[in-house]
C-alpha positions as CSV (number, residue, x, y, z in Angstrom):
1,X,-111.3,26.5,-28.7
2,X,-109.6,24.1,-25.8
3,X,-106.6,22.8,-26.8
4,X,-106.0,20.7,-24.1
5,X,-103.4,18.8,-25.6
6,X,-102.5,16.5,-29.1
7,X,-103.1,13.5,-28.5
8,X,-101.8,11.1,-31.8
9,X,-99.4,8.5,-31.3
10,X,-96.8,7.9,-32.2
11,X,-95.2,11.4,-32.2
12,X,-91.7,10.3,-32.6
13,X,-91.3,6.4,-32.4
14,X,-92.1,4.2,-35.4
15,X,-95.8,2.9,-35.0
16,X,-94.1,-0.5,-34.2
17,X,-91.7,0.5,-31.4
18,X,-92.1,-2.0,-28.3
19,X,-92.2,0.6,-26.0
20,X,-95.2,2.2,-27.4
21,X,-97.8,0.1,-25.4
22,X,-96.1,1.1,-22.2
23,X,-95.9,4.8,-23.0
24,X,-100.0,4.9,-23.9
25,X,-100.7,3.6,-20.9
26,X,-98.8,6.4,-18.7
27,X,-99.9,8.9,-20.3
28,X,-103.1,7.2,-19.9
29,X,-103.1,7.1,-16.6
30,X,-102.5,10.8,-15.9
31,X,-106.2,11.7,-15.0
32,X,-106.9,8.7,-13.4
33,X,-103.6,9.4,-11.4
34,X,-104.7,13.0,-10.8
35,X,-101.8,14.4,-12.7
36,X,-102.2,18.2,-13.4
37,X,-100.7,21.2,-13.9
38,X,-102.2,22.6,-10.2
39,X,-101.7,19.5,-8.0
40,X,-98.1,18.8,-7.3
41,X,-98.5,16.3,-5.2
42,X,-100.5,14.1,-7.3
43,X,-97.8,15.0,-10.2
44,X,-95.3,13.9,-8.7
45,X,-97.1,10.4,-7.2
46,X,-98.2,9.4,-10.7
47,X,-94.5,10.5,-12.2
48,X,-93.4,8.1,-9.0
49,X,-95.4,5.4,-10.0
50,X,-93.8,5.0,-13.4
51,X,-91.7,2.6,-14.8
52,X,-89.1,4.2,-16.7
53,X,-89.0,3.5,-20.3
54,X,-86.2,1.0,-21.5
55,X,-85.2,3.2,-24.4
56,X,-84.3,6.4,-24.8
57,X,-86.5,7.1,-28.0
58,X,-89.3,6.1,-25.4
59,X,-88.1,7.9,-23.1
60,X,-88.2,11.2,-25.0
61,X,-91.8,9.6,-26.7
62,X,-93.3,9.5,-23.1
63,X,-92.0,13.3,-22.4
64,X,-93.6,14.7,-26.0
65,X,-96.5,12.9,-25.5
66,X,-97.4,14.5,-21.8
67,X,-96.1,18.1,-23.1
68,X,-98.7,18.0,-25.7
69,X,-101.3,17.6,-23.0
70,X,-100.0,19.6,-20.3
71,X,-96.6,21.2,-20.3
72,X,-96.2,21.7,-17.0
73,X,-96.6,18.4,-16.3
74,X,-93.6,17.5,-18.4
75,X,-91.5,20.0,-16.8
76,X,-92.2,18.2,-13.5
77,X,-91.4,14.6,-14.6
78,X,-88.7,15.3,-17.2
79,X,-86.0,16.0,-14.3
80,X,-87.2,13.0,-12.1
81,X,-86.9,10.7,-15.2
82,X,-83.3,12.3,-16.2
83,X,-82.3,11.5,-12.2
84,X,-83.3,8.0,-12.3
85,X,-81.3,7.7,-15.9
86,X,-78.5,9.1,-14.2
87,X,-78.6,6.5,-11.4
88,X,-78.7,3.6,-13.7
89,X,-76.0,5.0,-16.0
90,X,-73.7,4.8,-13.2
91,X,-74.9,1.6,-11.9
92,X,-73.9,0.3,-15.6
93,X,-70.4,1.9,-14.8
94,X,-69.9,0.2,-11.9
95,X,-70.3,3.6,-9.7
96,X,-71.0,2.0,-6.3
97,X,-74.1,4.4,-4.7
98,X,-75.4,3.5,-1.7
99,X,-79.1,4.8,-1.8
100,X,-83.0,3.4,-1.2
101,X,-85.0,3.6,-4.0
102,X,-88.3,4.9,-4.6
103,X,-89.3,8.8,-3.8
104,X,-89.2,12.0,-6.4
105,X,-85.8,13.0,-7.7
106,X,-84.8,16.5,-8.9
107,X,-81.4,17.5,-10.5
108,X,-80.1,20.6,-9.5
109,X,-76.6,21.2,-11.7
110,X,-77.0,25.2,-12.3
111,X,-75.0,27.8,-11.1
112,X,-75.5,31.3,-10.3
113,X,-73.7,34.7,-9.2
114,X,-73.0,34.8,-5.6
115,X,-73.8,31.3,-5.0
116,X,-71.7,28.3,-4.5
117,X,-72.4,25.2,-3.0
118,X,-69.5,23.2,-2.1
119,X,-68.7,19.7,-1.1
120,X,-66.3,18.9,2.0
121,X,-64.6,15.6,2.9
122,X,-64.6,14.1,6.7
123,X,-63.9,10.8,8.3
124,X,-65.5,9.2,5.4
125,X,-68.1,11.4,5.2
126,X,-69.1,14.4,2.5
127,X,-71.7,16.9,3.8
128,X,-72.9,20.6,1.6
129,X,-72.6,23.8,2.7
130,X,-73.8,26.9,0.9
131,X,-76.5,28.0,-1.7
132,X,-77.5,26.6,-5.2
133,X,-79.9,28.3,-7.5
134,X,-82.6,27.0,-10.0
135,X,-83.3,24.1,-7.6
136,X,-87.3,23.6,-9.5
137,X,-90.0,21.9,-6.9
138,X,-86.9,21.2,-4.0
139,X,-90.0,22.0,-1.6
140,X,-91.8,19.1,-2.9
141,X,-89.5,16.9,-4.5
142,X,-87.9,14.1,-2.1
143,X,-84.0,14.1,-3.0
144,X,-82.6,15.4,-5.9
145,X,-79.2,15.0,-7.3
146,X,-77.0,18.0,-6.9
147,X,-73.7,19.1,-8.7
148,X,-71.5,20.6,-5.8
149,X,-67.4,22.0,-5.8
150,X,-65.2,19.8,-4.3
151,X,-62.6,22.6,-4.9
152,X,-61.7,25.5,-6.4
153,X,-62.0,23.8,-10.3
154,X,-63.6,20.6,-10.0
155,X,-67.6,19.2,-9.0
156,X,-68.4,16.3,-8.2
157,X,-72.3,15.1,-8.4
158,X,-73.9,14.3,-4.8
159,X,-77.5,12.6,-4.3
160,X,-78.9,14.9,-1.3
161,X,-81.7,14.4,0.7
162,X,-84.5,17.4,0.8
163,X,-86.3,16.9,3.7
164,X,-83.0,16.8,6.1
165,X,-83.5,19.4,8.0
166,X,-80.2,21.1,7.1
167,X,-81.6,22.1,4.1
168,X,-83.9,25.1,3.7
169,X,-86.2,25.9,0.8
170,X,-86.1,29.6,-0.4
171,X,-89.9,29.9,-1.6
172,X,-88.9,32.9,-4.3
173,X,-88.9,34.9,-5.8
174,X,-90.6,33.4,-8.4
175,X,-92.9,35.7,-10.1
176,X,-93.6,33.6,-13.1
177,X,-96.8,33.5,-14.8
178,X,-96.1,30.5,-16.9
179,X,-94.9,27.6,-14.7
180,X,-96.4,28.8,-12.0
181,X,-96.7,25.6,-9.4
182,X,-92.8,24.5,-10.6
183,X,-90.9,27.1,-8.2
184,X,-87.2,27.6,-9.1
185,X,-85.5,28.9,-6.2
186,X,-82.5,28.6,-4.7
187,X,-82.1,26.2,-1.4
188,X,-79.5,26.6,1.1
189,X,-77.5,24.1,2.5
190,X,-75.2,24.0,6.1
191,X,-73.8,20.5,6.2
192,X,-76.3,18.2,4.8
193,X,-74.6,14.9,4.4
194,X,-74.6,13.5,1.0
195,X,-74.2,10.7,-1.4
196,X,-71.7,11.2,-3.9
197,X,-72.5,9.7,-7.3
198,X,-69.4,9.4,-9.5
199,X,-65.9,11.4,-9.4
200,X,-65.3,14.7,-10.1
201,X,-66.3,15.7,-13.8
202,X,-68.4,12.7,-14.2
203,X,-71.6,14.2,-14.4
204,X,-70.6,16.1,-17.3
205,X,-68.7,13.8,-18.8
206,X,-71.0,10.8,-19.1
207,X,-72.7,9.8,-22.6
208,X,-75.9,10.8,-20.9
209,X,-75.3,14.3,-20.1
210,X,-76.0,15.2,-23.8
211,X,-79.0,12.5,-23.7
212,X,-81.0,14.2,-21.1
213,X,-80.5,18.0,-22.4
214,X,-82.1,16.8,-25.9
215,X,-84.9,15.0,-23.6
216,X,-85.7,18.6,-22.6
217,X,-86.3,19.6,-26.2
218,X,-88.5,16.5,-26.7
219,X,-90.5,18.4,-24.2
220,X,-90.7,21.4,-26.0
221,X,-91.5,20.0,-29.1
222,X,-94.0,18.2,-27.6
223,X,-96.0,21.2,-25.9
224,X,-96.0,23.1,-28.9
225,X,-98.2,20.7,-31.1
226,X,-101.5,21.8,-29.6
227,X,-100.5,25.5,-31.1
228,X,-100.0,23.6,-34.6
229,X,-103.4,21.9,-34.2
230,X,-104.9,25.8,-33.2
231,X,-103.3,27.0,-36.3
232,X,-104.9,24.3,-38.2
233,X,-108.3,24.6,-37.3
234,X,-108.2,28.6,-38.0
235,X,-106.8,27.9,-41.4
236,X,-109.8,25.5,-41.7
237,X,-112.5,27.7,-40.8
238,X,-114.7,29.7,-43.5
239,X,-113.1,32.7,-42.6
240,X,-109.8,31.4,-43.2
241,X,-107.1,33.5,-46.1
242,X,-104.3,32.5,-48.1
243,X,-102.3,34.0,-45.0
244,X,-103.9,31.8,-42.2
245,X,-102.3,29.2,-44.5
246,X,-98.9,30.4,-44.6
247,X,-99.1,31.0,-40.8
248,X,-99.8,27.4,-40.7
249,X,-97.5,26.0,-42.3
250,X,-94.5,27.8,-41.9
251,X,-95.1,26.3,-37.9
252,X,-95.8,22.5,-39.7
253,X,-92.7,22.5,-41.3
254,X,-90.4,23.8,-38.8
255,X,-92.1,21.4,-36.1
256,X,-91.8,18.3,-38.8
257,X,-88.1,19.2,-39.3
258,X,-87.8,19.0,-35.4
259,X,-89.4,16.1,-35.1
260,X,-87.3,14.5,-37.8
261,X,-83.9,15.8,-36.0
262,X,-85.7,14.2,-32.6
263,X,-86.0,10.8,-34.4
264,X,-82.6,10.6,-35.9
265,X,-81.0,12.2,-32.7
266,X,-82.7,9.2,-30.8
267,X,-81.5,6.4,-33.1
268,X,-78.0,7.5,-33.3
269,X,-78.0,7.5,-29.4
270,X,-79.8,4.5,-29.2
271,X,-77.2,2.7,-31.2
272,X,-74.5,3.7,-29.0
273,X,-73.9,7.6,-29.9
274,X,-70.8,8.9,-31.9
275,X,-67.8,10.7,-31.5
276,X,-69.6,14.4,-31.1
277,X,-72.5,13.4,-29.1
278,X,-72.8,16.8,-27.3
279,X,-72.6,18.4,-30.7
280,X,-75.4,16.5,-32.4
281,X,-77.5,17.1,-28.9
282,X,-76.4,21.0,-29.0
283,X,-77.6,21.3,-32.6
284,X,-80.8,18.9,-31.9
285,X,-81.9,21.4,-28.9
286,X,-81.4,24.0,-31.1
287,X,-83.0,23.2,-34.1
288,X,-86.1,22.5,-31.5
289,X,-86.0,25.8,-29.9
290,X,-85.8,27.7,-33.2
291,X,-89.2,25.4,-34.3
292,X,-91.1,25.9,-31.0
293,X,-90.0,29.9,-31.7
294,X,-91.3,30.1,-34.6
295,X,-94.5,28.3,-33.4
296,X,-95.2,30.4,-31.5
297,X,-94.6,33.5,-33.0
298,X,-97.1,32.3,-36.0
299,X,-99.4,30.9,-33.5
300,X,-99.6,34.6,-32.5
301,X,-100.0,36.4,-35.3
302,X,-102.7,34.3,-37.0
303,X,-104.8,33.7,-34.3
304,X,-104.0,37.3,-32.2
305,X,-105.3,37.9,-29.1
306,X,-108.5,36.3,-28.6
307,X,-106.8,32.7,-27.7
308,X,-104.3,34.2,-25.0
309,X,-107.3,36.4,-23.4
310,X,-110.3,33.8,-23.5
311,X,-108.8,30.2,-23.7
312,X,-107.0,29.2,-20.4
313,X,-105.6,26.1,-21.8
314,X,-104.2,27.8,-24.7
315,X,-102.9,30.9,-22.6
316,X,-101.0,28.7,-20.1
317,X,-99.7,26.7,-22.7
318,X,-98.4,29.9,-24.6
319,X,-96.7,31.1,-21.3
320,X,-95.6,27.6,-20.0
321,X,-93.4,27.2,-23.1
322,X,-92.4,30.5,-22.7
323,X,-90.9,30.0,-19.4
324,X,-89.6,26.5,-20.8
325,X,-87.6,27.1,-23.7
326,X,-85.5,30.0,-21.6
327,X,-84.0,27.0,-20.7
328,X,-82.0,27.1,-24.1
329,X,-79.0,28.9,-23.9
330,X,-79.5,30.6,-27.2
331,X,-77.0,32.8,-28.7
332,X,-74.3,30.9,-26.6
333,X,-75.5,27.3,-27.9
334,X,-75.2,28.7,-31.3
335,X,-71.6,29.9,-30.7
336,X,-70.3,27.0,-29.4
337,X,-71.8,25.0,-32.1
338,X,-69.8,27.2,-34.6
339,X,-66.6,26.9,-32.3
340,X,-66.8,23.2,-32.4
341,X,-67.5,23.6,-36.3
342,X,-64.7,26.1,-36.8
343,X,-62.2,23.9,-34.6
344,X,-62.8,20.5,-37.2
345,X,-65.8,18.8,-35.1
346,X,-69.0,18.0,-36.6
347,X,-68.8,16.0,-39.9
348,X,-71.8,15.2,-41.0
């Protein structure tokens, strides 16, 4: 069996969203484009090439959709997409930011022991000096937005440019077996000059800093539908038992919950967000990351080993989303989801 991706629309946009048209016909054009999970450089041309979607339901729509057909793919386009939504939000603010457009955008906003990269001031002028970890494709990406401290409490988000030459690439270590081509390592900087993109705390404290982390769930969500469609076919078959069944649907309705959090999530955003929008993205990355879990975990025991030793596609996707969803914080997410609870936030 190739699961090479589900490809139904809509996945989470009514049937007559506007956008819809314009989201087909992207993820349309990723073959034609050369998109893949092997070719960067073609990746990252197509992802380029795109108009950004006008809404953010389309937004995280476009990202689902390309998960379910490659994840990797997704993983390379979702931070370019969330770099050019950043831009515009602070256009909309009035942030002045002097930049050309055009070229691939990474955001780089970890942090990591023993590493600090920090921002310094001079005759009008801000340059970066030092390391920053979890920098993903910063050998092929063309600028990417990076969080650096301006001082011993405070960053302050600075659009940097890759290909100076005061910026080296570490190329590891990255051992990874899913995500393979989407390196993650650390680049060092010794006085780049960059861009700075908003005051100190901005990046955090924008509306949009809660949009783009549930537009990373959207891309989970999205790659684990192929597993649901695996499931369903083996529950189909002649062989098939009452528990094949249960495998199957114990991974349909956690992934239809999801999607229903995904669509409800988008609409209140789209309508101009609440009060708690970083809780109600918190809980919405969550509630994802426990469904794509349990996919996963029922996609393994019903269908065992044969899919993960004998079916590529299926096999990377496994370990792709493996590698993907480590991006949720876990444990941590769920305590300061109770912490906000426990303090009064979070009516429902």
């Amino acid at each position: 069996m190739n699961h090479r991706g589900h490809s139904a629309f809509p996945l989470l946009l009514p049937d007559d969203t506007p956008d819809l048209d314009e989201v087909r016909a992207a993820v349309g054009r990723m073959d034609a484009d050369g998109a893949s999970a092997t070719d960067v450089a073609a990746t990252l041309a197509w992802a380029t090439s795109l108009v950004p979607p006008r809404s953010l339901g389309a937004t995280w729509e476009l990202l689902a959709s390309v998960a379910a057909r490659d994840v990797a793919i997704a993983r390379m386009l979702e931070p370019h997409l969330d770099a050019l939504s950043i831009l515009a939000e602070a256009t909309r603010e009035g942030i002045d930011v002097d930049l050309e457009p055009g070229g691939s955008w990474g955001v780089f906003a970890a942090e990591g022991s023993g590493m600090r990269l920090e921002a310094r001031h001079h005759d009008g002028v801000w340059t970066l000096h030092g390391s920053k970890p979890w920098c993903s494709l910063a050998a092929d990406l063309d600028r990417a937005l990076v969080t650096a401290w301006v001082d011993d409490e405070r960053r302050q988000l600075f659009a940097l440019d890759l290909r100076d030459p005061a910026v080296r690439v570490r190329t590891g270590p990255w051992h990874a077996r899913g995500l393979e081509r989407v390196v993650s390592a650390p680049i060092d900087v010794d006085g780049a000059v960059a861009v700075p993109v908003g005051e100190p705390g901005w990046y955090l404290r924008r509306p949009g800093f809660a949009h783009g982390g549930v537009g990373v769930a959207a891309c989970w969500w999205g790659g684990a539908l192929p597993l649901r469609d695996a499931l369903r076919e083996a529950a189909a078959s002649d062989r098939a038992d009452q528990l094949s069944r249960v495998h199957l649907a114990r991974a349909d309705t956690a992934l239809w919950a999801a999607r229903t959090v995904l669509r409800e999530t988008a609409a209140v955003f789209g309508a101009g967000g609440s009060a708690s929008e970083g809780l109600r993205a918190t809980r919405a990355r969550t509630v994802v990351a426990e469904a794509v879990e349990t996919t996963l975990a029922e996609a393994a025991h019903a269908l065992g080993p044969l899919p993960l030793v004998a079916d590529e596609a299926h096999a990377r996707r496994v370990a792709d989303l493996q590698i993907y969803l480590r991006q949720h914080h876990g444990e941590r997410d769920a305590a300061r989801i109770g912490g906000d609870i426990a303090t009064g936030a979070g009516a429902w």
